[in-house]
N, C-alpha and C positions, 0 to 999 in steps of 0.2 A: 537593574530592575529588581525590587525586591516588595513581595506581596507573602503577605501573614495571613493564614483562612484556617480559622475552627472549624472542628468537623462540625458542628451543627452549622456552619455556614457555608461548608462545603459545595459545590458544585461537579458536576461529571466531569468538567474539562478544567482544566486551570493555564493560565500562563508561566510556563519558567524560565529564569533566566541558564544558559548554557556555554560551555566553554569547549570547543575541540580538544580532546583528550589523545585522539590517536586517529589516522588515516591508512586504511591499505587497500589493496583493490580484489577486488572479487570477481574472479575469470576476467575477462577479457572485455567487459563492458560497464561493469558496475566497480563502482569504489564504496567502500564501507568509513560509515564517521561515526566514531566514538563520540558520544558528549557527556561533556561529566557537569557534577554540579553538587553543590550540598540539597537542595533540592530537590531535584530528581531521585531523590528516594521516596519520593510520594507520586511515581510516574508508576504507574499499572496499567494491564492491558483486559480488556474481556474479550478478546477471540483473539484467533492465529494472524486476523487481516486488519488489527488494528489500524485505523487510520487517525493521522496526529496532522496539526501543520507548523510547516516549520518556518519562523519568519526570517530573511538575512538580511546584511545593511546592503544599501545600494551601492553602486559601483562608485569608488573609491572614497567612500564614507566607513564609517568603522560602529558609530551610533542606530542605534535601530530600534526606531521611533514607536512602538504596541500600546493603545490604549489598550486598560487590564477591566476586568470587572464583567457582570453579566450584557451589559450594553457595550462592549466593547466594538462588537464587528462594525455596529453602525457609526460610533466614532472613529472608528480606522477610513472607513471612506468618508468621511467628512474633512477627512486630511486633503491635504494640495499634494497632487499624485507624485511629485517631486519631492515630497516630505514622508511619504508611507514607505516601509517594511517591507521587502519584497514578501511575499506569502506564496507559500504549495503546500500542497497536501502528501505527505509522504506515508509509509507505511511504516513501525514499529516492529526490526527484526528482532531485537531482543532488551530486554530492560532488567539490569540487574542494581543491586544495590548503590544506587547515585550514578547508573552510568546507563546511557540509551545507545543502541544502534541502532542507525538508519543508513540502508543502502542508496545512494544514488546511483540513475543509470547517462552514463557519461555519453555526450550525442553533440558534442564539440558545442560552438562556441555561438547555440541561437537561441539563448534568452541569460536573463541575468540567474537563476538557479542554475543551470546548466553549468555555465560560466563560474559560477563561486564553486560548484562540485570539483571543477576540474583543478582551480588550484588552492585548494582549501588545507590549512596544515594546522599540526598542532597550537592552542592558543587563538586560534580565531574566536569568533562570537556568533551565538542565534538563539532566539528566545526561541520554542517549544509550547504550542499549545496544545498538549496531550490529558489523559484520564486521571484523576487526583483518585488514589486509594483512598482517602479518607470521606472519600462518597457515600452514604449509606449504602444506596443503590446496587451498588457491584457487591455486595454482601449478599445482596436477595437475589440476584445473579440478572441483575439487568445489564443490558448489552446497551453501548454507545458508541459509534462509529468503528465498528464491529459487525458484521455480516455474515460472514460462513456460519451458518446454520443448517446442519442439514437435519430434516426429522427423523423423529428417534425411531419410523418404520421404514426408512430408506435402504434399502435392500445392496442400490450401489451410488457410485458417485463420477460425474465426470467435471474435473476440474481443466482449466484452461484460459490461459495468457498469453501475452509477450513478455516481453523482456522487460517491462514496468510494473508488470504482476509479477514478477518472478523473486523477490523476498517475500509477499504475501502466499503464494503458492506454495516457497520452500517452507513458512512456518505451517500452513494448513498437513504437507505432507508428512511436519514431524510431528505432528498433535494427532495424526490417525491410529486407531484401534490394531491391536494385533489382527483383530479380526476384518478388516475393515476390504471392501472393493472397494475397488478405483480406478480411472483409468486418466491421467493424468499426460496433459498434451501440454507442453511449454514449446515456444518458437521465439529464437535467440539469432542476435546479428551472428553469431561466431563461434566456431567448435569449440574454443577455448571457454564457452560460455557453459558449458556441459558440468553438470555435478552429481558424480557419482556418490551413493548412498545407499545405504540396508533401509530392505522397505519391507513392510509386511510381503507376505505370499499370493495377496491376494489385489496388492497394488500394481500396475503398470504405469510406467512413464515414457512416453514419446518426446523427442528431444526431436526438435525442426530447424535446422541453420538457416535463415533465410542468407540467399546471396544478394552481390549487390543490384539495385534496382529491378531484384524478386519482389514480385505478388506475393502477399501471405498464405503458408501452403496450410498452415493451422485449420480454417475451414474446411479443405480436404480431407486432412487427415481425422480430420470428429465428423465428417460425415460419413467415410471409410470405415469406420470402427466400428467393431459389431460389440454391442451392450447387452449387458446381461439381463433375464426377464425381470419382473416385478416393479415395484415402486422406486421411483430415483430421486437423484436431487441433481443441481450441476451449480458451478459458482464459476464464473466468466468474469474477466479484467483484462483490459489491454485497450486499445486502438478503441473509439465511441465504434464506428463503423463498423468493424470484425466482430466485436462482442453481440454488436446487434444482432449482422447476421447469425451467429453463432445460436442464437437466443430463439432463431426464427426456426431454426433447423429443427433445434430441439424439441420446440412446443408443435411446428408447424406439423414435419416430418416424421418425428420422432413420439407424438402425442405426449409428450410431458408435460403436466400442469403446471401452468407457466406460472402459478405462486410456489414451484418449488424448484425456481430457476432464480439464484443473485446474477447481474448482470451489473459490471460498473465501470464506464470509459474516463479512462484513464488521460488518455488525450487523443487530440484530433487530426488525422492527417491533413498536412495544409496549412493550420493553422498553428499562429503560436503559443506557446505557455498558456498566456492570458485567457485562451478560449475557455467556455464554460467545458467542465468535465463530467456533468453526466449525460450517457444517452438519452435520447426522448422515447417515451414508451413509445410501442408498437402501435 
């Protein structure tokens, strides 16, 4: 796939094509994929929680079918579902000069992303529908599928995932202020899943192993938590369900104005891949 865009014709998001560069895993749940490309030197991020999607070919096809251009999504489903591009939405842990990472989190062998993460090796293929720097936009500091925003009178912050927010989380916690509160709750299949890091003084992080066929204790532990006074913000990703809750606590319980609460489900217990991923408002 090869697409030419002048910046006067630029768009936020563009299609690239991409190439497995390198594979290794990350703690005990996630595997991390390099993708290189000459391209992807035009792949930029506006937040920590950049969201991109990533399209792969289907099972045991190597071709991976993406109409390109501003009308594109509605030509991808006009495809014979047996002819589309697997598509998800993944998070952008880091974008350096023609090379993107993105973490997957490995959950054995129940949908076809899942399934390509687990044996994905150098030289495979997936196009990349991420942020094109040559947007005007991102100059004037506009955000696109980017959300961590906390306002500039937020006093503290309570961030909080599973283990499918947890590259999103890790970049929010490294783009925080020297000066910055936080109180920062992840909950992960496995202790192996733990990443130790230098954090401001004024950051906390609660790390939650869930066991096998445990309840999310995540909810517990953010309604346990004693927060500091004044104005806040919180940014919520994981489970539609759990973040809901989480969402209810905080506005319900907790009186936080719920315009300065991000809330976004990631996926749905029960359900597969394919289910829709965002929550429904309250």
């Amino acid at each position: 796939m090869s697409v030419t865009t002048t910046e006067v014709e630029a768009q936020p998001f563009r299609h690239f094509a991409a190439e497995v560069l390198a594979v290794r895993p990350v703690g005990a749940s996630l595997v991390r994929v390099t993708f290189g490309g000459a391209g992807l030197r035009d792949v930029t991020t506006s937040g920590p929680d950049q969201r991109i999607k990533v399209f792969l070919p289907r099972a045991g096809e190597t071709d991976i079918r993406v109409p390109t251009g501003p009308d594109w999504y509605a030509r991808y489903r006009e495809l014979p579902e047996d002819e589309r591009a697997v598509m998800r939405t993944y998070t952008i842990r880091a974008a350096r000069d023609g090379e993107v990472d993105v973490d997957f989190v490995l959950h054995g062998d129940v949908g076809p992303a899942s399934r390509w993460a687990g044996g994905v090796t150098p030289g495979d293929r997936a196009v990349l529908l991420a942020p094109d720097r040559r947007y005007p936009g991102y100059r004037d500091g506009e955000r696109v599928g980017a959300d961590y925003a906390p306002p500039p009178d937020a006093a503290w912050q309570v961030v909080a995932g599973d283990e499918t927010a947890l590259p999103a989380i890790s970049g929010i916690v490294e783009a925080l202020p020297a000066d910055a509160v936080a109180r920062v709750f992840l909950e992960v299949p496995a202790e192996g899943d733990r990443v130790d890091r230098a954090l401001p003084p004024g950051v906390e992080v609660t790390w939650l192993v869930r066991g096998p066929g445990d309840a999310s204790a995540l909810t517990a532990a953010v309604r346990a938590a004693t927060l500091p006074d004044g104005p806040g913000y919180a940014w919520l990703a994981g489970e539609a369900g759990l973040v809901r809750e989480l969402r209810r606590h905080l506005v319900t319980d907790r009186g936080l104005d719920r315009r300065r609460v991000y809330f976004g489900g990631y996926w749905r217990r029960g359900q597969s891949e394919d289910a829709p991923q965002e929550p429904a408002e309250d």
